[in-house]
LUMLUM-16770 format. One record per residue (C-alpha): x, y, z; residue in one letter; chain; residue number from 1. Coordinates in steps of 0.25 Angstrom, whole numbers, m for minus. Layout:
// residues N
((X,Y,Z),"a","A",NUM)
...
//
This chain:
// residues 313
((16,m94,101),"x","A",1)
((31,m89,99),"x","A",2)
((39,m81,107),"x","A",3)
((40,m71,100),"x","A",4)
((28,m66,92),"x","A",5)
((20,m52,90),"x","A",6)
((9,m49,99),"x","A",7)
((m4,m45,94),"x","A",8)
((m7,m32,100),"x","A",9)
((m18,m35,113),"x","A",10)
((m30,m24,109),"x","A",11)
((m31,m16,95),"x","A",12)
((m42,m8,101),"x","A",13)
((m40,3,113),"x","A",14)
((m49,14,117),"x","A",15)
((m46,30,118),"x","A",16)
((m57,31,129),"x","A",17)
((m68,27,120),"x","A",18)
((m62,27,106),"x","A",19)
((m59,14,101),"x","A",20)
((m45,14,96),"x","A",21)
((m41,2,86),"x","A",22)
((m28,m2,81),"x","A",23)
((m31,m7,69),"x","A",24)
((m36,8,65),"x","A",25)
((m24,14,73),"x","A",26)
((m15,6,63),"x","A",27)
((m23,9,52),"x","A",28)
((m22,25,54),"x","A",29)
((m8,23,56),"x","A",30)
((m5,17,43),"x","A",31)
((m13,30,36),"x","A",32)
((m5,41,46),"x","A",33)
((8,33,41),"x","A",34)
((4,34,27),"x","A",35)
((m1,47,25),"x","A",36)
((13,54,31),"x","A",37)
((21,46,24),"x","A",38)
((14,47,11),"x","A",39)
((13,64,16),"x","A",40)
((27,63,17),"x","A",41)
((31,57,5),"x","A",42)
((23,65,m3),"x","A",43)
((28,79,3),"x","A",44)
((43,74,1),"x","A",45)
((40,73,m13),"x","A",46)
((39,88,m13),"x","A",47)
((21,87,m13),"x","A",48)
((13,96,m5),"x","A",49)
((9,93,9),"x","A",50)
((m4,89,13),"x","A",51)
((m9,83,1),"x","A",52)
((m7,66,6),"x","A",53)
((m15,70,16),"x","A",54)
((m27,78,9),"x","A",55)
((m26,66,0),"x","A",56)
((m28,55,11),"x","A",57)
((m41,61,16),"x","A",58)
((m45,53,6),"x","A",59)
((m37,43,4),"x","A",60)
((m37,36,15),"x","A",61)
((m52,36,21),"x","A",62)
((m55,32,8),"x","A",63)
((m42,21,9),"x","A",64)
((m46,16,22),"x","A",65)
((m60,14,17),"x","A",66)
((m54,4,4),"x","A",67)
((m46,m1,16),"x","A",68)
((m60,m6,24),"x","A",69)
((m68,m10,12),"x","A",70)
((m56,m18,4),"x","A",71)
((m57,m27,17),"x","A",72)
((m72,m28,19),"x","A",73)
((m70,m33,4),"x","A",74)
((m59,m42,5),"x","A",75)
((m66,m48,18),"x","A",76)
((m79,m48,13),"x","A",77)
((m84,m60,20),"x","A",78)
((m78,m55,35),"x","A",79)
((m89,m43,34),"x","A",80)
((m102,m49,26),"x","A",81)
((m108,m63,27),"x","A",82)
((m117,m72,36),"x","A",83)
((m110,m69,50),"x","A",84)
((m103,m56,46),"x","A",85)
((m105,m41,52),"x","A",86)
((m104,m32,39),"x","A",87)
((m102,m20,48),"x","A",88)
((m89,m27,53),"x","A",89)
((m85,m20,40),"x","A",90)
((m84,m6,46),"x","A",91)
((m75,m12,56),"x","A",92)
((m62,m6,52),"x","A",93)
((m56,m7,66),"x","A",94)
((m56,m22,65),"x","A",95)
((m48,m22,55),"x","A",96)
((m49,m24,38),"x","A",97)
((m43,m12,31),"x","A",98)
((m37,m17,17),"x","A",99)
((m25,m11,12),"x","A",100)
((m28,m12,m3),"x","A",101)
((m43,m5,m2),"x","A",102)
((m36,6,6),"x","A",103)
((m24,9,m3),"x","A",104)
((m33,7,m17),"x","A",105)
((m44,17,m10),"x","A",106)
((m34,27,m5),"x","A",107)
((m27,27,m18),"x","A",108)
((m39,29,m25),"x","A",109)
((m44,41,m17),"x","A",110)
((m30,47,m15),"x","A",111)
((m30,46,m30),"x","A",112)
((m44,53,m33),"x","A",113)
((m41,62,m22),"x","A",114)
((m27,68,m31),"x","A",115)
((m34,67,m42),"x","A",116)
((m46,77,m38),"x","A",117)
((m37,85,m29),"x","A",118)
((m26,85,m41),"x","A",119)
((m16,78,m33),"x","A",120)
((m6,72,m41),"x","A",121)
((m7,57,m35),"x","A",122)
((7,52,m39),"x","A",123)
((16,57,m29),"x","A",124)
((3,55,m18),"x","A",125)
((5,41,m22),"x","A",126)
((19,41,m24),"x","A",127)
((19,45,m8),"x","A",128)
((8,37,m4),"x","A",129)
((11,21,m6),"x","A",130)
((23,19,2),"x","A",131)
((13,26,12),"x","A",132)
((3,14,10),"x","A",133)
((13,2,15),"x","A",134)
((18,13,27),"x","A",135)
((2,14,32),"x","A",136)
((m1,m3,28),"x","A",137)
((10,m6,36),"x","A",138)
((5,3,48),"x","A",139)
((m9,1,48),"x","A",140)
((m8,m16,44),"x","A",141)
((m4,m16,60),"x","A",142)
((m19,m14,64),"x","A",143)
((m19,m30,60),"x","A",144)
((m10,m33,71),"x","A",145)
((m19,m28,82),"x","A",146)
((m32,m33,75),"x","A",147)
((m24,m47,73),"x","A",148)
((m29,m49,58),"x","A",149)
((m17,m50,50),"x","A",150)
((m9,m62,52),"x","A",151)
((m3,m73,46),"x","A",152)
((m1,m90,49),"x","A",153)
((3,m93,62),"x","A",154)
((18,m89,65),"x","A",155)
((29,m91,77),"x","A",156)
((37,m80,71),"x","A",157)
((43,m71,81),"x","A",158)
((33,m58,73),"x","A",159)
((22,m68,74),"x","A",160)
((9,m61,80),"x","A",161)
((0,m65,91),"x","A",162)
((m16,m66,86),"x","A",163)
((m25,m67,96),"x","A",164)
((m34,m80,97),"x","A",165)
((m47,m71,92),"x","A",166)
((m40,m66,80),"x","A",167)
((m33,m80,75),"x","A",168)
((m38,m87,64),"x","A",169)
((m46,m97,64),"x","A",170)
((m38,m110,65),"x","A",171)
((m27,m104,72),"x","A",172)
((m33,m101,85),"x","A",173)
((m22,m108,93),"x","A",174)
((m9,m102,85),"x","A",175)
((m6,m88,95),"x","A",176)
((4,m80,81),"x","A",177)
((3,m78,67),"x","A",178)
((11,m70,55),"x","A",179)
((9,m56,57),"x","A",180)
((5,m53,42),"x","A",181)
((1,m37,49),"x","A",182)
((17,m37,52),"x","A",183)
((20,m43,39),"x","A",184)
((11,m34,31),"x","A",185)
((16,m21,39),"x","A",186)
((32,m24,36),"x","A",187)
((28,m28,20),"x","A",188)
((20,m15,20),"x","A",189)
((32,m6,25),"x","A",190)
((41,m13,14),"x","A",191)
((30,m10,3),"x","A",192)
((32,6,8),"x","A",193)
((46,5,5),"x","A",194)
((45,m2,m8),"x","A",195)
((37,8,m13),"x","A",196)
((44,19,m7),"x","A",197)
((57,14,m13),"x","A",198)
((50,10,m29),"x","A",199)
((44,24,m28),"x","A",200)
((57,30,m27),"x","A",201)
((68,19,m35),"x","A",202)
((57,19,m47),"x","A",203)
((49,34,m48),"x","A",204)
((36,27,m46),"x","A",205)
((22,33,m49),"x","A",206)
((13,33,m40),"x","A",207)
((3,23,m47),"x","A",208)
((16,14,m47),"x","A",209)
((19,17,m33),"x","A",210)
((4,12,m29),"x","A",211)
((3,m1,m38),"x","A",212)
((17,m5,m33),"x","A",213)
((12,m4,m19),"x","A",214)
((1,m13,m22),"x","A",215)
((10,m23,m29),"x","A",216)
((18,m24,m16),"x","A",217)
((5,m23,m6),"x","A",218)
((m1,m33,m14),"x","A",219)
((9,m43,m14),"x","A",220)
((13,m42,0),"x","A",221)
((m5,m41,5),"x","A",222)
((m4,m54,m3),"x","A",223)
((5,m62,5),"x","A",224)
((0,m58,17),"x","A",225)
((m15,m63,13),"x","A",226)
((m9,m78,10),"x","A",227)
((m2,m77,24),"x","A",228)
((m14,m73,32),"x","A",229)
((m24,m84,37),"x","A",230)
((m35,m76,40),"x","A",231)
((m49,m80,33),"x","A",232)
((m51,m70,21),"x","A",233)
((m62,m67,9),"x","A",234)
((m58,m73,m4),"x","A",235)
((m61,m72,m16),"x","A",236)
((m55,m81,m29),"x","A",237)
((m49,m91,m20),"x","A",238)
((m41,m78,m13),"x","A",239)
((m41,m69,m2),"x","A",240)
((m48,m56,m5),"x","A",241)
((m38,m50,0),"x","A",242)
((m29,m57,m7),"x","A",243)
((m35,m55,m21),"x","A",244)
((m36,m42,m18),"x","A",245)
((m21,m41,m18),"x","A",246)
((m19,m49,m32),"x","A",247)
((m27,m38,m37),"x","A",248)
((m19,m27,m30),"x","A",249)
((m5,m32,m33),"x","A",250)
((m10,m35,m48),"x","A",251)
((m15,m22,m53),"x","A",252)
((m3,m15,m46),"x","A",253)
((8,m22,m51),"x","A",254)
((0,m22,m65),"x","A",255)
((2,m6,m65),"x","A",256)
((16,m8,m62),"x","A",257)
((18,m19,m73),"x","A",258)
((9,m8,m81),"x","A",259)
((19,4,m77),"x","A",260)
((31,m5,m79),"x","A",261)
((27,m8,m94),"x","A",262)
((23,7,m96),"x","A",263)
((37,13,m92),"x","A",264)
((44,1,m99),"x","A",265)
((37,5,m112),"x","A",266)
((40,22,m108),"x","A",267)
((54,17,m108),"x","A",268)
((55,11,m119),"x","A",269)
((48,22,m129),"x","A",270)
((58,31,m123),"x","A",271)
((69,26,m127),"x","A",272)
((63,21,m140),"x","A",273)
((70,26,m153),"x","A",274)
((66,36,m161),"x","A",275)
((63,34,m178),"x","A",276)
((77,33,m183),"x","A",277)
((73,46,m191),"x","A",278)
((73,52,m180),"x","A",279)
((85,44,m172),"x","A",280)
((94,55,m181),"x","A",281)
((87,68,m176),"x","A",282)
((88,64,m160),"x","A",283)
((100,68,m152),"x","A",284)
((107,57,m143),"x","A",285)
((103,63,m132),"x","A",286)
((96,73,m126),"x","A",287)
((107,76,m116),"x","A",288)
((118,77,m129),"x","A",289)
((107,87,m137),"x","A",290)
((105,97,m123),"x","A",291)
((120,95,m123),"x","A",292)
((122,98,m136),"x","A",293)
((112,111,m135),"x","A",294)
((119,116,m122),"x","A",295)
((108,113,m114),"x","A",296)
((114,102,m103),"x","A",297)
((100,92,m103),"x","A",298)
((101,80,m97),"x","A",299)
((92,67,m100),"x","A",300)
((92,63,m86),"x","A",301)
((81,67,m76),"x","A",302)
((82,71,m65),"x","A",303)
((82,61,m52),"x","A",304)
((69,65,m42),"x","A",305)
((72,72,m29),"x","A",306)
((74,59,m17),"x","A",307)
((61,57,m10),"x","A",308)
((52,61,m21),"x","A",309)
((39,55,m26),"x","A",310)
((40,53,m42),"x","A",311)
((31,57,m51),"x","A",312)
((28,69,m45),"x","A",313)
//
């Protein structure tokens, strides 16, 4: 064992006289409070009524946490059904297994059915909310370091965490640390939020755009940590579910962005397409010379939007 290494916490479950209380749900909960007031926040700077995140996320996120539970039933099929297997271990959630990508695709899809009925424009929700989604990842992917699930190759790295001898992998019973992909994933997410943050800004993102280039980068990084774990998983086409399930993520959404990109190239470009030479005579130079000309003081520039704001508004 090395000197210096990350202890693995002694007990994730305590008890509030006879209330059972677990860390992994502690965790979890945080990462939804961290959310919602930050996506609540966001959206009121932007200049939008008060309340509204939170009158959409009574339905967003019981039915987000529900994706989350049946994404890793699925993706773990065989640890819940089988010869040898308890299938009400599936209603477990305290043990652990909430997927990231069934919780954010079901919460987007009823935070977008919700708008639509309520007439809620979703842009500016969604412009708000996924910086919020890496901000509640990387709270709530902690709950793996008091269950001891979500760690790497054997390490001697000062960051290196302790599993205990009941949670270690089968093969390395006698190595005492391992890379704590939890840590690993929790920094990457952080650094996904600001990413986001800053594109939504630099480049007027929509919200659709926002989304799909969170999923590029969740994607890419859930990726890497699925080659680094060690950990027996399902598999299906020679792959980890789980790791299949990102190839589809990071597809479709960076085929929206190449989609959007293409779009906007071509929006350009029959913009500034020229007119019929018949007609070339008939146009002035420029609408700031004919405003001029007419006394009118026009400008062809627009606007820049107020700091802090969410585009397409």
């Amino acid at each position: 064992m090395p000197v210096a290494y990350l202890p693995s916490p002694a007990s994730a479950l305590w008890h509030l006289g006879a209330i059972p209380v677990r860390a992994y749900a502690l965790c979890m909960v945080a990462g939804v409070v961290a959310g919602l007031w930050l996506t609540d926040r966001r959206y009121r700077r932007a200049g939008y009524r008060p309340g509204v995140i939170l009158d959409v996320a009574t339905v967003a996120v019981p039915v987000g946490l529900l994706g989350a539970r049946l994404y890793s039933v699925l993706t773990n099929f065989d640890r819940y059904f089988g010869p040898g297997r308890d299938w009400t271990d599936a209603l477990r959630v305290w043990d652990g297994g909430m997927g990231v990508a069934g919780a954010v695709v079901a919460g987007a899809l009823a935070a977008w059915a919700y708008c639509r009925r309520t007439g809620i424009d979703i842009n500016p929700v969604a412009l708000a909310a996924v910086p919020a989604l890496g901000v509640a990842q990387a709270l709530s992917v902690w709950g793996n370091w008091f269950s001891q699930q979500l760690y790497g190759r054997p390490s001697g790295l000062p960051w290196a965490v302790e599993i205990g001898p009941q949670h270690r992998v089968a093969g390395f019973q006698s190595v005492a640390t391992f890379q704590p992909l939890f840590l690993y994933e929790s920094v990457y997410d952080v650094l996904i939020a600001l990413a986001v943050a800053y594109a939504i800004r630099r480049y007027l993102l929509s919200g659709a755009s926002a989304f799909a280039l969170y999923g590029v980068l969740w994607a890419a990084g859930g990726a890497t940590m699925e080659l680094l774990r060690i950990d027996s998983s399902a598999r299906m086409f020679g792959l980890r579910t789980n790791m299949l399930a990102m190839v589809v993520v990071f597809t479709v959404a960076a085929s929206y962005l190449i989609a959007m990109r293409r779009r906007y190239r071509l929006r350009i470009a029959m913009h500034h397409a020229e007119p019929p030479a018949s007609q070339r005579a008939l146009r002035p130079r420029s609408s700031r010379a004919a405003s001029g000309g007419a006394g009118l003081g026009a400008s062809d520039e627009q606007p820049e939007p107020a700091p802090g704001s969410l585009p397409g508004r």
